[in-house]
C-alpha positions as CSV (number, residue, x, y, z in Angstrom):
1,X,31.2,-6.8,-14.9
2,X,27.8,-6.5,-14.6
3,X,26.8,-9.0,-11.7
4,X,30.0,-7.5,-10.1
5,X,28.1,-4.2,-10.3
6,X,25.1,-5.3,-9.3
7,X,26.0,-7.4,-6.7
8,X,28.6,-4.0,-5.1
9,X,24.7,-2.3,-5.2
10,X,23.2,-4.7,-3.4
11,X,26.2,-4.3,-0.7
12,X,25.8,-0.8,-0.5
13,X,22.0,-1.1,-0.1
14,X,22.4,-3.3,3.0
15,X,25.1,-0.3,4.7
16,X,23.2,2.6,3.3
17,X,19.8,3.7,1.8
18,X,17.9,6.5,1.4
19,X,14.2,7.0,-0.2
20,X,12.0,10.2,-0.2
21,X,8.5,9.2,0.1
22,X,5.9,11.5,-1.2
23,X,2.5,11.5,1.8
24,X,-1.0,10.7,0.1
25,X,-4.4,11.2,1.7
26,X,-7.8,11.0,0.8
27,X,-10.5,12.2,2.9
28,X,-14.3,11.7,1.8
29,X,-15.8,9.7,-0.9
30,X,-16.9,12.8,-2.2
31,X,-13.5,13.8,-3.4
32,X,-13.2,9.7,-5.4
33,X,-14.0,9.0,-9.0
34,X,-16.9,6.3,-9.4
35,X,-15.3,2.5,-9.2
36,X,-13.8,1.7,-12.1
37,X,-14.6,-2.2,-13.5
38,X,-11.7,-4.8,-13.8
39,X,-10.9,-7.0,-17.0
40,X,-13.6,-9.4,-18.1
41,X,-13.4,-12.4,-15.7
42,X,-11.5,-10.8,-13.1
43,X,-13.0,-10.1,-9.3
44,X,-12.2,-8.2,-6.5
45,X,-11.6,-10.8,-3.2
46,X,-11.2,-8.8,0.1
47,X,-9.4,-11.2,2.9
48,X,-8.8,-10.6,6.5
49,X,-8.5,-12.8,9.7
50,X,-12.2,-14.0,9.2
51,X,-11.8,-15.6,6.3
52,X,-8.1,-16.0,6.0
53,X,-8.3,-19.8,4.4
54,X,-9.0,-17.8,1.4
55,X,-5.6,-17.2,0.9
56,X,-4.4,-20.7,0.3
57,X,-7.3,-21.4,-2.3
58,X,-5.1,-18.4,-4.6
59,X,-3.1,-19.7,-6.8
60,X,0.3,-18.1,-8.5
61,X,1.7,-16.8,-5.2
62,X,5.2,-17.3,-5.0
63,X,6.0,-19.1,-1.8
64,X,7.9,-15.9,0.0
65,X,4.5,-13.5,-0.7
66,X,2.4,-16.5,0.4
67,X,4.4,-16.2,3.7
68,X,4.3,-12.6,4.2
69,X,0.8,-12.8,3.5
70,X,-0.3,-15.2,6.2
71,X,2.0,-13.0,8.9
72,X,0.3,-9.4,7.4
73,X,-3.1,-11.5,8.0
74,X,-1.9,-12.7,11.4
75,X,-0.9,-9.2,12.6
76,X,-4.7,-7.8,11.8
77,X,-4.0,-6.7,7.6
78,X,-6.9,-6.5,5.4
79,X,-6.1,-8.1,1.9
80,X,-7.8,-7.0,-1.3
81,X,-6.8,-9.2,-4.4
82,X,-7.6,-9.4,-7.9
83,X,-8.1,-12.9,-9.4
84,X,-8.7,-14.7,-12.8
85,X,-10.6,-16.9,-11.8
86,X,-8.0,-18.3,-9.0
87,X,-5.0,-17.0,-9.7
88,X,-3.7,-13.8,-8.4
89,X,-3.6,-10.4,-10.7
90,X,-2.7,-8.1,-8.3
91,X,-2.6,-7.0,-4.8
92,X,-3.3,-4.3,-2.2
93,X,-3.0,-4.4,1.7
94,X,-4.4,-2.5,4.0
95,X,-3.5,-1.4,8.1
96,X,-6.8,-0.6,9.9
97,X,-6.0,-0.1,13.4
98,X,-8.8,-1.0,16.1
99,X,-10.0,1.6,18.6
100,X,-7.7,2.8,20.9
101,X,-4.6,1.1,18.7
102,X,-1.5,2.8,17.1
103,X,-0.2,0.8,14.8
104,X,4.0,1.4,13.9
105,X,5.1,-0.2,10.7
106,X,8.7,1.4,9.8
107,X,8.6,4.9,9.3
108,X,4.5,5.0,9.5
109,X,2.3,5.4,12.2
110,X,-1.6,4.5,11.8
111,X,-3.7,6.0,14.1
112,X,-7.3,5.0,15.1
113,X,-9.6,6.2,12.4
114,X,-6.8,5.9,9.7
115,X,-6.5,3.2,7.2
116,X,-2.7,2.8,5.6
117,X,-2.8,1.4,2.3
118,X,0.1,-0.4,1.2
119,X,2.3,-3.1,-0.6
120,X,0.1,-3.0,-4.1
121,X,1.0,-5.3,-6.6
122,X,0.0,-5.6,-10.2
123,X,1.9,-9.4,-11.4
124,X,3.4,-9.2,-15.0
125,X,1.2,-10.7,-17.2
126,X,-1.8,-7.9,-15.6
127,X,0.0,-5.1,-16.0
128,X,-1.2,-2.1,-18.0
129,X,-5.2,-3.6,-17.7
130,X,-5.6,-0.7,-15.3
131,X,-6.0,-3.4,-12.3
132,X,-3.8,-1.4,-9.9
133,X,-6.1,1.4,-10.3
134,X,-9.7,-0.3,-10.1
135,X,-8.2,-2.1,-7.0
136,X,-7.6,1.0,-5.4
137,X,-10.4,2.8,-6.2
138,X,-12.7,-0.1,-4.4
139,X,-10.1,0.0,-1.6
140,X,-11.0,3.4,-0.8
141,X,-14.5,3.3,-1.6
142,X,-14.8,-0.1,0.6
143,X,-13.0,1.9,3.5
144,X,-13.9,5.2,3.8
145,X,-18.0,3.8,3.2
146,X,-17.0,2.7,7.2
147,X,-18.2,5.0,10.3
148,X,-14.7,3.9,12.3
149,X,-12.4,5.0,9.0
150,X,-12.3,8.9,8.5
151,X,-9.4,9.0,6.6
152,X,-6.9,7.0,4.4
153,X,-3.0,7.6,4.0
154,X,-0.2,6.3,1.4
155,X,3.3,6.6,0.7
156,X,5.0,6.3,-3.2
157,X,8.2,6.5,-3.9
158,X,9.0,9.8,-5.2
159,X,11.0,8.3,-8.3
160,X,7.4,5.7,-8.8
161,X,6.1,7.9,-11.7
162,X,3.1,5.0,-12.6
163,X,1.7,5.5,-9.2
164,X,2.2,8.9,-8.2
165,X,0.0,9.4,-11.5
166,X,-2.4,7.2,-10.0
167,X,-2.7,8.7,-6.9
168,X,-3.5,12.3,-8.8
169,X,-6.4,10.6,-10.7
170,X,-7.3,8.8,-7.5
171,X,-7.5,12.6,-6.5
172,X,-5.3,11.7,-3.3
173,X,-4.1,15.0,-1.6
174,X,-0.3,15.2,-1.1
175,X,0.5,16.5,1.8
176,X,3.9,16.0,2.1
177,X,7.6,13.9,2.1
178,X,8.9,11.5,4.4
179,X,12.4,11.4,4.2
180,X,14.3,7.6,5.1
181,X,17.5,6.5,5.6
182,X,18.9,3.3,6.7
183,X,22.4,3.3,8.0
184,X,23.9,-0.6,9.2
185,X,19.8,-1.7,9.7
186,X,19.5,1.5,12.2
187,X,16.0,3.4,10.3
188,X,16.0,7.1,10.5
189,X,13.2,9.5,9.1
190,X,12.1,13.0,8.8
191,X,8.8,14.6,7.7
192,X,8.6,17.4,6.1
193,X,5.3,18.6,6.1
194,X,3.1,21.0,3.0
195,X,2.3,24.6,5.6
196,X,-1.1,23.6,6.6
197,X,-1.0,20.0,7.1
198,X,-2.4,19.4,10.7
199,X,-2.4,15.5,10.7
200,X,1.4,15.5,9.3
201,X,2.8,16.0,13.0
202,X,1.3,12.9,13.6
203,X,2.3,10.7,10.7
């Protein structure tokens, strides 16, 4: 009965979804805790298109990530991972748009000046080492430290307790809910907005 059931979820999933995402930003390094150190042994690797044979020296990636990954890095993503020694801990990714670019990736758009993080990933036997959170911290740190990044945005999953807590002691600013449905593949959203958001319009 069980795979039945799951398997009737799955079915409905591909007809019909619908997620409420909660709108994260952050604004000034002022407003960040200090970097917070990983786990003994563990590092911080930041990957993008410059040094993207990086990648295939990590080790623990299943082979559909591995994939995605070299597309992301492809299309201009910025990869920060955290590794013991070579093998992957966690994950975060990171859209970065160049001058003059607007970047659309499903229901977000990244403007020029913005920096969309996204797709973090702490693997099972990391979890609850406070990686996801030190990962983001230098994230932001190692972003909003740049003169073209004034700003950085992120949506959670309104039901993703863990990292909604994270992004209060990250000190992120919510600023409102993206609402998402997808009906037969067709995508459909709607923001709703906190009063007083200017940049929401634009999200």
């Amino acid at each position: 009965m069980g795979k039945i059931q799951d398997l009737l979820r799955r079915l409905v999933k591909k007809v019909f979804e619908h997620n409420e995402y909660y709108i994260f930003v952050n604004r000034s390094l002022d407003d960040l805790p200090p970097e917070r150190p990983l786990p003994a042994g563990l590092r911080i690797v930041r990957i993008d298109q410059g040094n993207a044979d990086e990648l295939e020296r990590i080790e623990g990636l299943p082979a559909n990530k591995r994939r995605d990954f070299r597309r992301m890095l492809a299309q201009g993503q910025v990869g920060y991972f955290a590794l013991d020694g070579q093998r992957a801990a966690g994950h975060l990714w990171a859209i970065i748009p160049r001058p003059n670019e607007v970047v659309n990736r499903g229901y977000v758009r990244v403007y020029p000046g913005e920096a969309y993080a996204h797709y973090a990933h702490t693997y099972p036997p990391y979890r609850r080492q406070g990686i996801a959170s030190a990962l983001s911290l230098h994230f932001l740190h190692d972003v909003l430290n740049r003169p073209d990044v004034r700003m950085v945005k992120a949506s959670v999953l309104t039901t993703n307790t863990p990292s909604l807590a994270m992004m209060e002691a990250l000190h992120g600013r919510r600023v409102g809910r993206i609402s998402h449905w997808r009906v037969l593949g067709i995508h459909y959203r709607k923001v709703l907005l906190d009063p007083g958001q200017e940049q929401g319009a634009r999200w």
